[in-house]
N, C-alpha and C positions, 0 to 999 in steps of 0.2 A: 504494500500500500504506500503511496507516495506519504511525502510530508505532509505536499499539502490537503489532502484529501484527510490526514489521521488532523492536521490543526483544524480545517472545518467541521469535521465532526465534534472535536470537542467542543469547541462555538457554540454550534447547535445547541449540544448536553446543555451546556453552560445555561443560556435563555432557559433551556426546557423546565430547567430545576427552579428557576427563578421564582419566588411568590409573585407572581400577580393576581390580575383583580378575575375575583374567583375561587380563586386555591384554597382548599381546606386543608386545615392542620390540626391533629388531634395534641394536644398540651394537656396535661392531666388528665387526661378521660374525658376529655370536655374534647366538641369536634369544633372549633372555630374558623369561620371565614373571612378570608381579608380580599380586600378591596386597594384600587388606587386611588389615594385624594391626597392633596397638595404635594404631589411627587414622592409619599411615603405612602408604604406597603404595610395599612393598617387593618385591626379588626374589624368588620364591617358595620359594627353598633356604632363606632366611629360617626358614620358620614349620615348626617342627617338629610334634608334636602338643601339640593342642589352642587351635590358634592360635596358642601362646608362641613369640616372635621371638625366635630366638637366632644372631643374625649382627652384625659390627662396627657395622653398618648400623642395626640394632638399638639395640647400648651407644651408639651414640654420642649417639643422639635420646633417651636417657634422661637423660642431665644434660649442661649444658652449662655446666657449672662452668670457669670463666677463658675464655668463649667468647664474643667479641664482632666486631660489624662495625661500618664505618663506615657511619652512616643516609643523610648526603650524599654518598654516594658512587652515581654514575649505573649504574653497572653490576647485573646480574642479583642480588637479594642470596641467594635461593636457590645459586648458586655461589658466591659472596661467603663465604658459611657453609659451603657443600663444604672449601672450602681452607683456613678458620682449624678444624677438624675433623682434615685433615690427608688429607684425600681428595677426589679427581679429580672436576671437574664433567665430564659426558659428554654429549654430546646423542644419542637414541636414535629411531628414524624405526619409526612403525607400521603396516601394511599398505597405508595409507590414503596415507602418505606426510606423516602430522603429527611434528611432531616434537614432543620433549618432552625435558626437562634431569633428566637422573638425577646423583648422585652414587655414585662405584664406589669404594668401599672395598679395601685391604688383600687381605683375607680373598674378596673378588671378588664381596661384597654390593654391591648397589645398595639404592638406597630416592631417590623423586622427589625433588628440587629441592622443589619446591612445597610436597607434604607436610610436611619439614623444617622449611621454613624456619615455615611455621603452627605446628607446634610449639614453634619456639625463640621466635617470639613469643608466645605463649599464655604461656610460662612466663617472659617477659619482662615482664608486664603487674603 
């Protein structure tokens, strides 16, 4: 199989594994569905109408005003960022048996790891 043929396959995977809007993820025996709203990969109780995200999960990826992590620090920083937040990294398993690092708020929103933490860099830059 050529190179490039084995790097677009992984591609693909890549997206396929991806949470988007839609995807269910069992986290505790609870089966939850996340959606896309304001460019985060939230719970679906999340999005009220009209798309507007109104969940802890939500405020928290809106400013991360006195929120930082260590960069050398080897650990996942998408949880890294769950806990100085002040909410639970969780890991969540999809049909398929992939897993995926959600963060579970308070209020009993999630929103990805991933997503997050893109955001708090974005607005780190």
């Amino acid at each position: 199989m050529s190179a490039t043929l084995v790097s677009l396959l992984s591609l693909v995977a890549c997206f396929a594994a991806d949470p988007g809007s839609g995807a269910t993820y069992r986290i505790d025996g609870k089966e939850i569905r996340f959606v896309e709203a304001e460019g985060l990969t939230v719970s679906s109780g999340c999005v009220a109408v009209a798309k507007k995200c109104s969940c802890r999960a939500c405020e928290a990826a809106r400013s991360f005003e006195g929120v930082s992590i260590a960069s050398n620090d080897d650990r996942n920083p998408g949880a890294l960022l769950c806990r100085a937040l002040g909410a639970l990294s969780v890991v969540g398993l999809d049909a398929r048996g992939n897993e995926r690092g959600f963060c579970r708020f308070r209020d009993e929103s999630f929103v990805s790891n991933g997503s997050l933490y893109a955001r708090f860099k974005k607005r780190r830059r």
